[in-house]
CHARMM internal coordinates of N, CA and C (Angstrom, degrees):
IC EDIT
DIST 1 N 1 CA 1.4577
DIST 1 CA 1 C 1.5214
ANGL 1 N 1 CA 1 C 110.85
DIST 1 C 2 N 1.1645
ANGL 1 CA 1 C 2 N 103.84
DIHE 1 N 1 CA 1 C 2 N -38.25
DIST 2 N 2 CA 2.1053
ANGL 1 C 2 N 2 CA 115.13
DIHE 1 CA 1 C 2 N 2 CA -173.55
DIST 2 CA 2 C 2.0206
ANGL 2 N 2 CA 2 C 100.89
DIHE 1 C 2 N 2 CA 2 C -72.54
DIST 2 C 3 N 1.7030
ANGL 2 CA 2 C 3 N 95.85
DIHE 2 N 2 CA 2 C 3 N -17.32
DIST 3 N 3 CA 1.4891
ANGL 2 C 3 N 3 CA 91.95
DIHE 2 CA 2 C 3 N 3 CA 179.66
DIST 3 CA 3 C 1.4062
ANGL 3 N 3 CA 3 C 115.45
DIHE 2 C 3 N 3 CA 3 C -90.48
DIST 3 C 4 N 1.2952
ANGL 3 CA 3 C 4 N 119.62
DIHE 3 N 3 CA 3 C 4 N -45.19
DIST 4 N 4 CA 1.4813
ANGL 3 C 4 N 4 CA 119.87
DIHE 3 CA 3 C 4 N 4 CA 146.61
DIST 4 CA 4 C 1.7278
ANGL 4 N 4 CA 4 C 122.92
DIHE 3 C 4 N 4 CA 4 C -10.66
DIST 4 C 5 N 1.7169
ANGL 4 CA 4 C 5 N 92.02
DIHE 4 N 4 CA 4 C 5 N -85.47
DIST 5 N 5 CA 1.4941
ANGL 4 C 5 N 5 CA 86.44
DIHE 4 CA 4 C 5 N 5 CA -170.74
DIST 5 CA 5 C 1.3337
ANGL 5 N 5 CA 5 C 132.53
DIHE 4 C 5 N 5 CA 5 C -59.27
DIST 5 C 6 N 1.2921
ANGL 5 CA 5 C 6 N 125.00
DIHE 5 N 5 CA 5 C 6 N -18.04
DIST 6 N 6 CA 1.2037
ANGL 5 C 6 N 6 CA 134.82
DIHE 5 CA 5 C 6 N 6 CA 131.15
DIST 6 CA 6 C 1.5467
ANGL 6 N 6 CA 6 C 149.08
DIHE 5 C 6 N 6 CA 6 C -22.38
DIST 6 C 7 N 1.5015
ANGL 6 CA 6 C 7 N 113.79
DIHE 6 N 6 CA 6 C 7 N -36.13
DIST 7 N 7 CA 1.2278
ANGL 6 C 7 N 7 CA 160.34
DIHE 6 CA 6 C 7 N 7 CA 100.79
DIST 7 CA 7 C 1.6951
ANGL 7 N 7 CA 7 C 116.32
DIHE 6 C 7 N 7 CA 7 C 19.75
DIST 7 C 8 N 1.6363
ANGL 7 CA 7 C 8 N 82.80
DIHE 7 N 7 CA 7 C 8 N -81.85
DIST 8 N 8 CA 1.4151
ANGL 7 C 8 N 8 CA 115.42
DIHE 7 CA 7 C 8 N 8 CA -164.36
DIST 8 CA 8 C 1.9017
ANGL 8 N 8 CA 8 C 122.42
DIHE 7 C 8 N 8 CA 8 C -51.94
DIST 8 C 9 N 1.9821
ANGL 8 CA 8 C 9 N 103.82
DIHE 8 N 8 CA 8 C 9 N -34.36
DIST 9 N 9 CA 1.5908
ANGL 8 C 9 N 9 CA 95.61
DIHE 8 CA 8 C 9 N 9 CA 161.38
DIST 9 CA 9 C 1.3159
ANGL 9 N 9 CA 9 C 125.33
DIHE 8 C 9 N 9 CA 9 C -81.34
DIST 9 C 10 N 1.2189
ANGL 9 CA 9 C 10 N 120.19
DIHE 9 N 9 CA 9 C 10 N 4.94
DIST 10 N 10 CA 1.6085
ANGL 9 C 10 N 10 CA 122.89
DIHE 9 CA 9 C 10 N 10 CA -158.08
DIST 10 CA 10 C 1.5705
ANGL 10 N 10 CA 10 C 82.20
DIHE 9 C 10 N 10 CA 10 C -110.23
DIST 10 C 11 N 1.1040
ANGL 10 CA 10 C 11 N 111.71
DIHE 10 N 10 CA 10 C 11 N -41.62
DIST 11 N 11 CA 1.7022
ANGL 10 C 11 N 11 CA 91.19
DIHE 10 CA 10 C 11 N 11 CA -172.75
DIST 11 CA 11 C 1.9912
ANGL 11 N 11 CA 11 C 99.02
DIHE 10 C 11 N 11 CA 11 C -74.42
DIST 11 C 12 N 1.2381
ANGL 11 CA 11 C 12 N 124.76
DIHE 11 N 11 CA 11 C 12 N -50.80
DIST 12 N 12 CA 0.8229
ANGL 11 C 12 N 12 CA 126.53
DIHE 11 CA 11 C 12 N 12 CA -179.43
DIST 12 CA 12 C 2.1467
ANGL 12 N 12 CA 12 C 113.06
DIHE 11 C 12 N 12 CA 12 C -23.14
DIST 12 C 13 N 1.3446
ANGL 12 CA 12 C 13 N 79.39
DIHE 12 N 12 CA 12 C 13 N -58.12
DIST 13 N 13 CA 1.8342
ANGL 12 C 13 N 13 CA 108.01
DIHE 12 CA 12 C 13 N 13 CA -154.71
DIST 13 CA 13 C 1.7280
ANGL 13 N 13 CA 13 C 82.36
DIHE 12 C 13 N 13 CA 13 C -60.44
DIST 13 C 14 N 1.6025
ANGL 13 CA 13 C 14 N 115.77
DIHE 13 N 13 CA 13 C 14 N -35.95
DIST 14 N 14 CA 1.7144
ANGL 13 C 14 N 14 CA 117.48
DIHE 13 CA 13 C 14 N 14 CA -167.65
DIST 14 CA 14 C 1.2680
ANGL 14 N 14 CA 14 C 89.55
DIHE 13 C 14 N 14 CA 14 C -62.64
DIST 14 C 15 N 1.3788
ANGL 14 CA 14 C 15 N 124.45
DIHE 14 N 14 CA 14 C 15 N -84.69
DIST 15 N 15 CA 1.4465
ANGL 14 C 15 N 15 CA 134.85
DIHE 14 CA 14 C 15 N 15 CA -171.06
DIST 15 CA 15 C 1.7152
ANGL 15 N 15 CA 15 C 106.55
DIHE 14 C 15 N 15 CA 15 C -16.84
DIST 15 C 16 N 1.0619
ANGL 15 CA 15 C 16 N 109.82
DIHE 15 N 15 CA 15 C 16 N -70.57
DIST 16 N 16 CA 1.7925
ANGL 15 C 16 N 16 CA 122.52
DIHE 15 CA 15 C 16 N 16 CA 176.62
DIST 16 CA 16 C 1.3712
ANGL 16 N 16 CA 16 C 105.34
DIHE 15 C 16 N 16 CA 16 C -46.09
DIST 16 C 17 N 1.2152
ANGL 16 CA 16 C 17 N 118.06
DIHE 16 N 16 CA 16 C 17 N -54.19
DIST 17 N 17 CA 1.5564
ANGL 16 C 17 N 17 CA 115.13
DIHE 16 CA 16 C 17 N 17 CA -172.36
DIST 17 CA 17 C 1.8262
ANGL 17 N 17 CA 17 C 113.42
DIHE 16 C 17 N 17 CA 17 C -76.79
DIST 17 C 18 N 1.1868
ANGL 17 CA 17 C 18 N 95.92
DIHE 17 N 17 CA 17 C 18 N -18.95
DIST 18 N 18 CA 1.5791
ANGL 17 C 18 N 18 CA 93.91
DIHE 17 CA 17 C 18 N 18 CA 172.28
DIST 18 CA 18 C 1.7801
ANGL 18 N 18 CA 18 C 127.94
DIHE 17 C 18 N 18 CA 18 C -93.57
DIST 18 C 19 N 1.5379
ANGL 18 CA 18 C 19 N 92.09
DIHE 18 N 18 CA 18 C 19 N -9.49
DIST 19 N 19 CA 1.5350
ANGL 18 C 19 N 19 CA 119.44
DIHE 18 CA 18 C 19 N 19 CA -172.34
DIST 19 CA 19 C 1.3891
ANGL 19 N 19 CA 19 C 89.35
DIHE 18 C 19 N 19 CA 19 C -81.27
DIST 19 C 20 N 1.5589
ANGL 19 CA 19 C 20 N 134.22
DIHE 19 N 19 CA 19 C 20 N -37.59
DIST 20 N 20 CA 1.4687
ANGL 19 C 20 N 20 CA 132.13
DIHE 19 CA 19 C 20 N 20 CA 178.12
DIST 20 CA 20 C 1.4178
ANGL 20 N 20 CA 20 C 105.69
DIHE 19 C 20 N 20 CA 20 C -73.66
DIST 20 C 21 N 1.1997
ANGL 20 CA 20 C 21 N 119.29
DIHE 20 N 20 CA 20 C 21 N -63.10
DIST 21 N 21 CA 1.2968
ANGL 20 C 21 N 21 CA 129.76
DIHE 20 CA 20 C 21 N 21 CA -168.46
DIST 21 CA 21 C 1.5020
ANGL 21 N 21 CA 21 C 107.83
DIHE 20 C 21 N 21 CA 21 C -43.23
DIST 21 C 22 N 1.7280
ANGL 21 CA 21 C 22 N 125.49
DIHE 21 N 21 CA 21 C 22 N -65.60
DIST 22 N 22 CA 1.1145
ANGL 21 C 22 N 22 CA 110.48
DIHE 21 CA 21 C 22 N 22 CA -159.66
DIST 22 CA 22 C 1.6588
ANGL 22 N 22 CA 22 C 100.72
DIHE 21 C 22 N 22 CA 22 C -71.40
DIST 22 C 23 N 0.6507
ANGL 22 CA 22 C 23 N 124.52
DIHE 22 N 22 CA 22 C 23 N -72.62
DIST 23 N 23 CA 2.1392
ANGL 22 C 23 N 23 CA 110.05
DIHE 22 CA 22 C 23 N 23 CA -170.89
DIST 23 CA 23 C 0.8705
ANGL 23 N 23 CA 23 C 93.94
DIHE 22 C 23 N 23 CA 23 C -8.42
DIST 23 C 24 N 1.7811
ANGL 23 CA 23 C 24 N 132.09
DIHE 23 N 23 CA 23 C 24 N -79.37
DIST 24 N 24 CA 2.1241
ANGL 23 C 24 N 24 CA 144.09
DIHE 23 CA 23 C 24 N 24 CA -161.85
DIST 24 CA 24 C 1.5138
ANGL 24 N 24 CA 24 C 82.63
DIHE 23 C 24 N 24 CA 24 C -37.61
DIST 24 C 25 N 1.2756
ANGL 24 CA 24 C 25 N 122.98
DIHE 24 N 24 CA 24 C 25 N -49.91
DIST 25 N 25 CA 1.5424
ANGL 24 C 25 N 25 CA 102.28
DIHE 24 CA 24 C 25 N 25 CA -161.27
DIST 25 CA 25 C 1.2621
ANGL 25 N 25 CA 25 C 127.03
DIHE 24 C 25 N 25 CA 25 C -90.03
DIST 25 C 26 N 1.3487
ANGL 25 CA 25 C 26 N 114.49
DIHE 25 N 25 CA 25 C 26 N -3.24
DIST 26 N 26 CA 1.7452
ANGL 25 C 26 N 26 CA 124.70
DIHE 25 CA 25 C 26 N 26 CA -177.37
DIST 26 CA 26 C 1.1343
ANGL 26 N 26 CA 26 C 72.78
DIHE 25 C 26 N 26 CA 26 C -92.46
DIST 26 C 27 N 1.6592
ANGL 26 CA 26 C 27 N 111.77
DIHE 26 N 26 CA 26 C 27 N -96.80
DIST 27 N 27 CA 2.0264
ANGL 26 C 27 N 27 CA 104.62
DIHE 26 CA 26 C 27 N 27 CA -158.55
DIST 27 CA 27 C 1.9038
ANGL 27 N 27 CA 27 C 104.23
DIHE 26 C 27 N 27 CA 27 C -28.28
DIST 27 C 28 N 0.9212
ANGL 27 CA 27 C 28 N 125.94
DIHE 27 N 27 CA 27 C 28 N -28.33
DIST 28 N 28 CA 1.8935
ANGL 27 C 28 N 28 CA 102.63
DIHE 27 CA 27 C 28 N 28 CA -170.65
DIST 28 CA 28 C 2.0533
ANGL 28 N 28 CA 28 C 96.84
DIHE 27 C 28 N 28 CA 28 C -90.80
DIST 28 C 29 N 1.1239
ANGL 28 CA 28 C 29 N 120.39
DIHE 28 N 28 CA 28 C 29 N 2.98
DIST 29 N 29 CA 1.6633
ANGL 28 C 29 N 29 CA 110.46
DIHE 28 CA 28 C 29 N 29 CA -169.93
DIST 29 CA 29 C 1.9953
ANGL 29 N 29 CA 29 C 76.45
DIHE 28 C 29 N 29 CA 29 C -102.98
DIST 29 C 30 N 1.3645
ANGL 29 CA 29 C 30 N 117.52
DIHE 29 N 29 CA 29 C 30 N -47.12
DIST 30 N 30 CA 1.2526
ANGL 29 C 30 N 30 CA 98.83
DIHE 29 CA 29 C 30 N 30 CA -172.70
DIST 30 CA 30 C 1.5037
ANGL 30 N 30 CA 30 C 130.26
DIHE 29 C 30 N 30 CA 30 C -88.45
DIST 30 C 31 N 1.1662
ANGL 30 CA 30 C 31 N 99.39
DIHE 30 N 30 CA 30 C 31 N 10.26
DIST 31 N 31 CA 1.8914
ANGL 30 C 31 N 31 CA 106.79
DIHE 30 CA 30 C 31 N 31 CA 169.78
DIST 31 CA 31 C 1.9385
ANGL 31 N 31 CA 31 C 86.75
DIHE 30 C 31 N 31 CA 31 C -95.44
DIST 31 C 32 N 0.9407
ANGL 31 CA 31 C 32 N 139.17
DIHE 31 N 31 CA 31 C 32 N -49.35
DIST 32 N 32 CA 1.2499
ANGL 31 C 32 N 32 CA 138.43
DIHE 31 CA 31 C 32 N 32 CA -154.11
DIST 32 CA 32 C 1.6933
ANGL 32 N 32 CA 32 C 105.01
DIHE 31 C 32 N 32 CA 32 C -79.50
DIST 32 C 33 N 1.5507
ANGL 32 CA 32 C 33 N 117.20
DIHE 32 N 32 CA 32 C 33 N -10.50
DIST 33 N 33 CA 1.1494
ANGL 32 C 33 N 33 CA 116.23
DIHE 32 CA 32 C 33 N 33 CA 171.34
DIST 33 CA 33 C 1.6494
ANGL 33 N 33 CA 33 C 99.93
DIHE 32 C 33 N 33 CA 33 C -111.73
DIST 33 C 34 N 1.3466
ANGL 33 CA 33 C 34 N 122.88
DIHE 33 N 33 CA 33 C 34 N 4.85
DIST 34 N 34 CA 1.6299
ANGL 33 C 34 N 34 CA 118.03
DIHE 33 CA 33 C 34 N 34 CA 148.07
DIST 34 CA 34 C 1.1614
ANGL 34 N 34 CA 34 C 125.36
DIHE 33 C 34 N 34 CA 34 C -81.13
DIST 34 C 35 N 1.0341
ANGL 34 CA 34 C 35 N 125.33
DIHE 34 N 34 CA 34 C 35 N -8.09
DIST 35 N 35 CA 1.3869
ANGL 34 C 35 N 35 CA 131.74
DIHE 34 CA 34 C 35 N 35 CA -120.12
DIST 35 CA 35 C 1.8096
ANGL 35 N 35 CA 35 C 78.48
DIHE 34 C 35 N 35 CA 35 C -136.29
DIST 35 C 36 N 1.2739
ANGL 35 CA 35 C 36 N 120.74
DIHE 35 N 35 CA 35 C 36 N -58.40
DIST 36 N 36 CA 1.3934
ANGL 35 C 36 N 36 CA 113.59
DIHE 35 CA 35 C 36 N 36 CA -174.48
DIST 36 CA 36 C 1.5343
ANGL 36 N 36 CA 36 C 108.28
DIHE 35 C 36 N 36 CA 36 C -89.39
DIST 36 C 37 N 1.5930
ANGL 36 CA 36 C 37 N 131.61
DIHE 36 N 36 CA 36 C 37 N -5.95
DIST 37 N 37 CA 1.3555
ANGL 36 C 37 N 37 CA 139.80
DIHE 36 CA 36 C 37 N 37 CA 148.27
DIST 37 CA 37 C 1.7070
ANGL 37 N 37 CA 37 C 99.01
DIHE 36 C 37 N 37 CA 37 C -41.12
DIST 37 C 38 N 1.4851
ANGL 37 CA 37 C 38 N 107.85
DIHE 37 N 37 CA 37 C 38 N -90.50
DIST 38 N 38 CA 1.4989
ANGL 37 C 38 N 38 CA 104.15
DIHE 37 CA 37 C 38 N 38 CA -171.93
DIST 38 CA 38 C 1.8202
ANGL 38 N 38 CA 38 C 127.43
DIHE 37 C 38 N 38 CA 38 C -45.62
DIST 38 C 39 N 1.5903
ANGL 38 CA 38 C 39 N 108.67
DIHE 38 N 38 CA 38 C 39 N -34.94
DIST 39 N 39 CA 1.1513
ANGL 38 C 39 N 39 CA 120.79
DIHE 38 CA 38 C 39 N 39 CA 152.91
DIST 39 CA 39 C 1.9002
ANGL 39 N 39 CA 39 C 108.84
DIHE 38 C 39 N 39 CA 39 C -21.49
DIST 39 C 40 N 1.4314
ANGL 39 CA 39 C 40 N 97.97
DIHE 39 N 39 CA 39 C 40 N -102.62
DIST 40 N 40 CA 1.4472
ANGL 39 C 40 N 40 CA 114.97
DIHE 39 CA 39 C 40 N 40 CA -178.22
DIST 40 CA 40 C 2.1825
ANGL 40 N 40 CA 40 C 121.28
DIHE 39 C 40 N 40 CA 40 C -34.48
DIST 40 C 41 N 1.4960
ANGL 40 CA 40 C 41 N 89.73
DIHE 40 N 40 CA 40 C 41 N -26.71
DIST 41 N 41 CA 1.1332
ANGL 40 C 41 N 41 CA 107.28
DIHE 40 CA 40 C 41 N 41 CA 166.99
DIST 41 CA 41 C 1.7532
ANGL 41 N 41 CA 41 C 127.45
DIHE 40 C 41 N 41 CA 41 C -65.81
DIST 41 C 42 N 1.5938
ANGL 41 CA 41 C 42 N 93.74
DIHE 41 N 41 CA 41 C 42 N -50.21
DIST 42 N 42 CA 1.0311
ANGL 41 C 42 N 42 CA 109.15
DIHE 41 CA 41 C 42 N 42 CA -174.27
DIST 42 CA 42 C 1.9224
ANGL 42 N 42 CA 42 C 99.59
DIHE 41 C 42 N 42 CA 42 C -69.84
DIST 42 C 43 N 1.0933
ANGL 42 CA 42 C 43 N 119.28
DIHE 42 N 42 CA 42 C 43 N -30.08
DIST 43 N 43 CA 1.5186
ANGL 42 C 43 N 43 CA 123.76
DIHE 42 CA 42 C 43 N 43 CA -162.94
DIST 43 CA 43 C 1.7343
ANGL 43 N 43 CA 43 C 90.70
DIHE 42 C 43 N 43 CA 43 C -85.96
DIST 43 C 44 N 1.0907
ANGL 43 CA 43 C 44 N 127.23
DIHE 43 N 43 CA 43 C 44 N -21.59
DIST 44 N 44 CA 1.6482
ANGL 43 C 44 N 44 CA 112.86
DIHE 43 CA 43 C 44 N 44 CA -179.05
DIST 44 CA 44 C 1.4462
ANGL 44 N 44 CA 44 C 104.07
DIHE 43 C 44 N 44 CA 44 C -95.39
DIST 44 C 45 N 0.9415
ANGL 44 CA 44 C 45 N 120.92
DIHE 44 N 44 CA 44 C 45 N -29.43
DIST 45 N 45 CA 1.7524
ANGL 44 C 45 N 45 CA 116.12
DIHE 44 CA 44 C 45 N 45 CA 161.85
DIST 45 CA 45 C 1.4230
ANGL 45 N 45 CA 45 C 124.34
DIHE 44 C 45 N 45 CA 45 C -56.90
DIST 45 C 46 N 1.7242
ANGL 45 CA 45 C 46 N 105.09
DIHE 45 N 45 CA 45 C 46 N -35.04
DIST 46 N 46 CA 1.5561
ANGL 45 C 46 N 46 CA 103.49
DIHE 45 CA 45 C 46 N 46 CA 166.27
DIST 46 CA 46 C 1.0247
ANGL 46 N 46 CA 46 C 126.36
DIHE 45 C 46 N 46 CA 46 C -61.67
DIST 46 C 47 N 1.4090
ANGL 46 CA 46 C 47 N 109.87
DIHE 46 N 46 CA 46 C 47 N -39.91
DIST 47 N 47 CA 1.4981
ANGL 46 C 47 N 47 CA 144.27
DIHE 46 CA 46 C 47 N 47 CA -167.19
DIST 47 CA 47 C 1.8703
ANGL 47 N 47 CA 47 C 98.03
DIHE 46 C 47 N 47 CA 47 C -64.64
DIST 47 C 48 N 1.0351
ANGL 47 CA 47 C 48 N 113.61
DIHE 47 N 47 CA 47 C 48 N -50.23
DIST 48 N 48 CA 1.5671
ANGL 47 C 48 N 48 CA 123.17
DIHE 47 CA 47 C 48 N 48 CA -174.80
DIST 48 CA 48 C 1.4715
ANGL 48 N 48 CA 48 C 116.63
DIHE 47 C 48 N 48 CA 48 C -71.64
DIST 48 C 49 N 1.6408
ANGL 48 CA 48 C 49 N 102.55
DIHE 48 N 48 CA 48 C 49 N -52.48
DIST 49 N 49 CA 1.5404
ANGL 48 C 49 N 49 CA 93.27
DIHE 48 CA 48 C 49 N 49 CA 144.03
DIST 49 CA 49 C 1.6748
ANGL 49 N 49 CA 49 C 144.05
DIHE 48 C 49 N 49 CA 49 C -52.43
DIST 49 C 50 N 0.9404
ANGL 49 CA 49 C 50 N 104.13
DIHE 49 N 49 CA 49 C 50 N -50.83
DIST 50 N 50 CA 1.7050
ANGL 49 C 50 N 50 CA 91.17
DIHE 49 CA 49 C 50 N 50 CA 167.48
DIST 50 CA 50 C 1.0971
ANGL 50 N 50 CA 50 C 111.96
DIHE 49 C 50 N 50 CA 50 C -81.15
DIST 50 C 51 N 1.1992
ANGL 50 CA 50 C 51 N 122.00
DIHE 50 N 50 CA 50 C 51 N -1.84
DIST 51 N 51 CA 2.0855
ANGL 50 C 51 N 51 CA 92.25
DIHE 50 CA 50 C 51 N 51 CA 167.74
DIST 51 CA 51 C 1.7679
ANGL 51 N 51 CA 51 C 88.38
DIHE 50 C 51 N 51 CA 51 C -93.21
DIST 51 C 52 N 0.9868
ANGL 51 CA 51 C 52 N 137.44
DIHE 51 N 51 CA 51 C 52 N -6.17
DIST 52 N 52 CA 1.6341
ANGL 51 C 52 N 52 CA 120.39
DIHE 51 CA 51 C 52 N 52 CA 170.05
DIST 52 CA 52 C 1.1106
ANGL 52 N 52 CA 52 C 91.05
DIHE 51 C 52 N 52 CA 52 C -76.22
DIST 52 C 53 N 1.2579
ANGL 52 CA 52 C 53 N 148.28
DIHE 52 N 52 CA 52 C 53 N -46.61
DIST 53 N 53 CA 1.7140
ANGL 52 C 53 N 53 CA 132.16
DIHE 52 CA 52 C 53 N 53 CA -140.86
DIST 53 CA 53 C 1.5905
ANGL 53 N 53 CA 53 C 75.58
DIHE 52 C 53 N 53 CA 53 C -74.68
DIST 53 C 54 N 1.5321
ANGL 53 CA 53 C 54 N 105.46
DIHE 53 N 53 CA 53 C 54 N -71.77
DIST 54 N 54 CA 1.3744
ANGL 53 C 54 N 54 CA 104.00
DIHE 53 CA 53 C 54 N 54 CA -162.20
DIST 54 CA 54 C 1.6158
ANGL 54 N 54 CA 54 C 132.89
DIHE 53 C 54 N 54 CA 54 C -39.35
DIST 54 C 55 N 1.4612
ANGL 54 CA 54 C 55 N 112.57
DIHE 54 N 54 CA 54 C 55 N -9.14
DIST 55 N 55 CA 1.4024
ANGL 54 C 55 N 55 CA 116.62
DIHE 54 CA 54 C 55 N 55 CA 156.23
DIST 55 CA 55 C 1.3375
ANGL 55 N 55 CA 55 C 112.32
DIHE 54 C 55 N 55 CA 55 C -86.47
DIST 55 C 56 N 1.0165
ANGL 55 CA 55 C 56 N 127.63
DIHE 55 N 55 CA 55 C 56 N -53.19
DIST 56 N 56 CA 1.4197
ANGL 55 C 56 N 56 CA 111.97
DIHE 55 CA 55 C 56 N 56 CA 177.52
DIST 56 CA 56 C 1.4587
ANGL 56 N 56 CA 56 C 139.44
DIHE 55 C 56 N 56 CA 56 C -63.72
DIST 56 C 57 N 1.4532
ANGL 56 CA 56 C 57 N 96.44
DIHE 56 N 56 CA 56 C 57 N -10.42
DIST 57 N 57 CA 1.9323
ANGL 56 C 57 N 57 CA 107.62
DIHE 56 CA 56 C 57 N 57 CA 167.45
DIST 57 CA 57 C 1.4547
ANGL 57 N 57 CA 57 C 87.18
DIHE 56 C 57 N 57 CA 57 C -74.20
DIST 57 C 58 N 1.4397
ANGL 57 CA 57 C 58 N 132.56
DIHE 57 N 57 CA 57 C 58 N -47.43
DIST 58 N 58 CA 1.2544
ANGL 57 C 58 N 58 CA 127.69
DIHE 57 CA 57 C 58 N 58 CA -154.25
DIST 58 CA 58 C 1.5092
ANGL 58 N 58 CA 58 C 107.44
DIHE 57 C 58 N 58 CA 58 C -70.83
DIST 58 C 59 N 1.3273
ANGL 58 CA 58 C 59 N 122.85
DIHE 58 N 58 CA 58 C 59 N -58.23
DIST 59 N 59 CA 1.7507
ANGL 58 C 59 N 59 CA 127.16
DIHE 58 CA 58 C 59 N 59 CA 154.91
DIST 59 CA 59 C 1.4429
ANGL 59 N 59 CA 59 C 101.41
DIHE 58 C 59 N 59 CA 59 C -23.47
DIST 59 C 60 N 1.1760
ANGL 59 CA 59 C 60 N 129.71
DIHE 59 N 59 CA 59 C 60 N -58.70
DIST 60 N 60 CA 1.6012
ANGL 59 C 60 N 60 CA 129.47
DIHE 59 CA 59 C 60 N 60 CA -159.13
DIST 60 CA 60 C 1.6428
ANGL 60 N 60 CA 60 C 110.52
DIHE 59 C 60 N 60 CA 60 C -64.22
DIST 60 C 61 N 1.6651
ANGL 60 CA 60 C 61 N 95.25
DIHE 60 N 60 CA 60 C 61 N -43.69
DIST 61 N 61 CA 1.3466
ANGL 60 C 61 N 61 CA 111.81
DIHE 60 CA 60 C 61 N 61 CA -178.09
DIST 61 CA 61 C 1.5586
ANGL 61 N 61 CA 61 C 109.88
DIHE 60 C 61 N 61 CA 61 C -53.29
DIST 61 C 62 N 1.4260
ANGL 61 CA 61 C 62 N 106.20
DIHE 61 N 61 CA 61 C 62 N -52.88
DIST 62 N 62 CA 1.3506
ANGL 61 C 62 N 62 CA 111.93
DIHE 61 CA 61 C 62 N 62 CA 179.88
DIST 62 CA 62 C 1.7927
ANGL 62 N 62 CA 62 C 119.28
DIHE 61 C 62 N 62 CA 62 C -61.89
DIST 62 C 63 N 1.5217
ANGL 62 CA 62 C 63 N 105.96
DIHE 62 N 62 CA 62 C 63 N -35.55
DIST 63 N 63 CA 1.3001
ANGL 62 C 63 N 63 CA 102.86
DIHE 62 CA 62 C 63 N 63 CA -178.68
DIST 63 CA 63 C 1.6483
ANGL 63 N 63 CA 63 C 109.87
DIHE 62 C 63 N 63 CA 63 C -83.10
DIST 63 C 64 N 1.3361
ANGL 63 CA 63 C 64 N 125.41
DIHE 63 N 63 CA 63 C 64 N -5.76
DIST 64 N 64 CA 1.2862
ANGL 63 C 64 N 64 CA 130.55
DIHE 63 CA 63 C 64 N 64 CA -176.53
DIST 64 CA 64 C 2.0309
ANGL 64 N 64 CA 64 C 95.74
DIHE 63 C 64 N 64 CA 64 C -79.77
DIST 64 C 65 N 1.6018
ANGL 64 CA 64 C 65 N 96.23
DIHE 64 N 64 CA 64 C 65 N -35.15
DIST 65 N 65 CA 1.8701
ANGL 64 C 65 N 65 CA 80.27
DIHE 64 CA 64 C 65 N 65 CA -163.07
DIST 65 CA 65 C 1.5255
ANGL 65 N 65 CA 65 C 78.40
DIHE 64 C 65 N 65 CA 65 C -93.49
DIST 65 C 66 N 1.2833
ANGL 65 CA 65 C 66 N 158.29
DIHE 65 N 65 CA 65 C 66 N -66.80
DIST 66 N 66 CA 1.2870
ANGL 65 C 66 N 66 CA 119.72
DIHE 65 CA 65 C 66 N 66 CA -170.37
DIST 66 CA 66 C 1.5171
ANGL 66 N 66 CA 66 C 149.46
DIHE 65 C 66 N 66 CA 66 C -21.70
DIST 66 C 67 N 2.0604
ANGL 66 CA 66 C 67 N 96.93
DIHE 66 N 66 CA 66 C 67 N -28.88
DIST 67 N 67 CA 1.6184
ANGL 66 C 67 N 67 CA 115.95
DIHE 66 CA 66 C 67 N 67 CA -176.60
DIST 67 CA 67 C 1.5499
ANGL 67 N 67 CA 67 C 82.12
DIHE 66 C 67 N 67 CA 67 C -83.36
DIST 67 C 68 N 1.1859
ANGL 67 CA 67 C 68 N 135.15
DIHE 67 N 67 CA 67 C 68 N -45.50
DIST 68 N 68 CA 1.2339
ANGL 67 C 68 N 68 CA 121.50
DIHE 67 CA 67 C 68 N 68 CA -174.05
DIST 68 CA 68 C 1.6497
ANGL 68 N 68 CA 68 C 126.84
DIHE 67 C 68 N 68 CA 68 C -55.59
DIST 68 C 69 N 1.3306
ANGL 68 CA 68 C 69 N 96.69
DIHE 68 N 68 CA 68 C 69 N -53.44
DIST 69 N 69 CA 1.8934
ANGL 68 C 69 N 69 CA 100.02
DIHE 68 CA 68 C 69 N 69 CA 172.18
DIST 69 CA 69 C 1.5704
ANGL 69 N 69 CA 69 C 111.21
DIHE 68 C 69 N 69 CA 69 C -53.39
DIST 69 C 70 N 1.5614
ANGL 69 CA 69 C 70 N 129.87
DIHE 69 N 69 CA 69 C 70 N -41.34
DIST 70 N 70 CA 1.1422
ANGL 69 C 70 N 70 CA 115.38
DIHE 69 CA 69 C 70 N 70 CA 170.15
DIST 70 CA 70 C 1.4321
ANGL 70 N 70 CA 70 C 124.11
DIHE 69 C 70 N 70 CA 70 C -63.14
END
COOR INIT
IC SEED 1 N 1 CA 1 C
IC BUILD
């Protein structure tokens, strides 16, 4: 029983310290899964842009050797 109550602030102090912890750790798993949403987002927009540029250098390319053959 004398080992128990003894016990009793450490579990206490756990409870408290884990009552902080998990929120810090949901809010930080769910900014970090916003956070790599816009990421991946941001990388397919780049991605979409250069394959447009890259057609249109290629259009250019083509209309550059056409001005040329004439």
């Amino acid at each position: 029983m004398d080992e128990l109550m003894r016990l009793i602030p450490y579990v206490v102090l756990l409870k408290l310290v884990a009552g902080v912890l998990l929120p810090v750790l949901i809010v930080g798993i769910v900014f970090w899964y916003k956070a790599r949403e816009k990421e991946l987002q941001y990388h397919q927009d780049l991605r979409m842009r250069e394959m447009e540029h890259q057609k249109k250098m290629m259009e250019m390319q083509i209309d550059l050797e056409k001005a040329k053959a004439r």
